[in-house]
N, C-alpha and C positions, 0 to 999 in steps of 0.2 A: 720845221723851218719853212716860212714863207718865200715866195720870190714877186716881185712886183711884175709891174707891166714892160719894162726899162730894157730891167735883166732878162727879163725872158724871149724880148724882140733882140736885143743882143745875144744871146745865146744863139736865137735859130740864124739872125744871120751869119752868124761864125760857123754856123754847121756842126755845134758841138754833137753829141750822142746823147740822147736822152729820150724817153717813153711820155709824150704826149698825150693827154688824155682827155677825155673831154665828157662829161657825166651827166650832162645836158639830155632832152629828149629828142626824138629826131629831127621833130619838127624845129625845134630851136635850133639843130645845127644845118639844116637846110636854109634857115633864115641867114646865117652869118656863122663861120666858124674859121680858127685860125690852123683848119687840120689836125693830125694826130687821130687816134683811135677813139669811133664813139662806143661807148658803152655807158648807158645812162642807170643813173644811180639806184633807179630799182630794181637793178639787173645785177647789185653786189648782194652780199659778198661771192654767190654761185660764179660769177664772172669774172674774180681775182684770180680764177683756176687758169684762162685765157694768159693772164701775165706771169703765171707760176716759173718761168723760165727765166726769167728778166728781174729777180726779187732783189736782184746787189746795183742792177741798174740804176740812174736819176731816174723818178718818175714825177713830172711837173703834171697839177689835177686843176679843171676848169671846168666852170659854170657858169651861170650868167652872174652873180654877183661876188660868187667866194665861199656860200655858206652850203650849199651841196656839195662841192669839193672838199672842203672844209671836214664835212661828214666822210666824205670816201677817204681822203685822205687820214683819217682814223683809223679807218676797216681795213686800210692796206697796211698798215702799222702794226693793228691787233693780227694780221696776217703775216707777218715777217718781212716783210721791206718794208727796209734801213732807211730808203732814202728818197722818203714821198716830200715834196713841195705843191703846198696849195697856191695856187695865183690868185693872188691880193687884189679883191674887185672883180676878178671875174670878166667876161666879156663887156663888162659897162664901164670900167677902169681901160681897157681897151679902144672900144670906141671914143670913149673922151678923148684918150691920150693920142690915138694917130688917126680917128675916123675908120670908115673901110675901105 
């Protein structure tokens, strides 16, 4: 299951509980990033070990358009957490929608 841009600016402003992720490289999250944990995506599956404690968690997955996430959010599924969301767009669905 996907989450957009919308729902997920609403979520963090409510402060709900949920595992942020961001799979981007570093230098992409130094350019712009909405927080959460980096861990860029050539650094899975060895790296899933990192959130091994958190597997029943939400984990909401970001990159810059959706299609690396997209990818991780696979590898955390074939990994056993239930309750991976890719964000729809990516940081470019972001910036359209509220700028920085």
């Amino acid at each position: 299951m996907d989450i957009d841009v919308k729902e997920l600016k609403a979520k963090m402003d409510r402060g709900d509980s949920f595992v942020l992720l961001d799979v981007r490289e570093p230098y992409e999250n130094a350019e712009f990033n909405i927080g959460g944990l980096l861990i860029p995506m050539g650094e899975f599956p060895a790296a899933a070990e990192q959130l091994e404690d958190r597997k029943a968690e939400e984990v909401v997955v970001y990159c810059r358009s959706g299609k690396r996430s997209a990818t991780v959010q696979y590898m955390l599924q074939q990994a056993g957490f239930s309750k991976v969301r890719n964000l729809e767009g990516g940081m470019l669905a972001w910036l359209e929608t509220f700028g920085q």
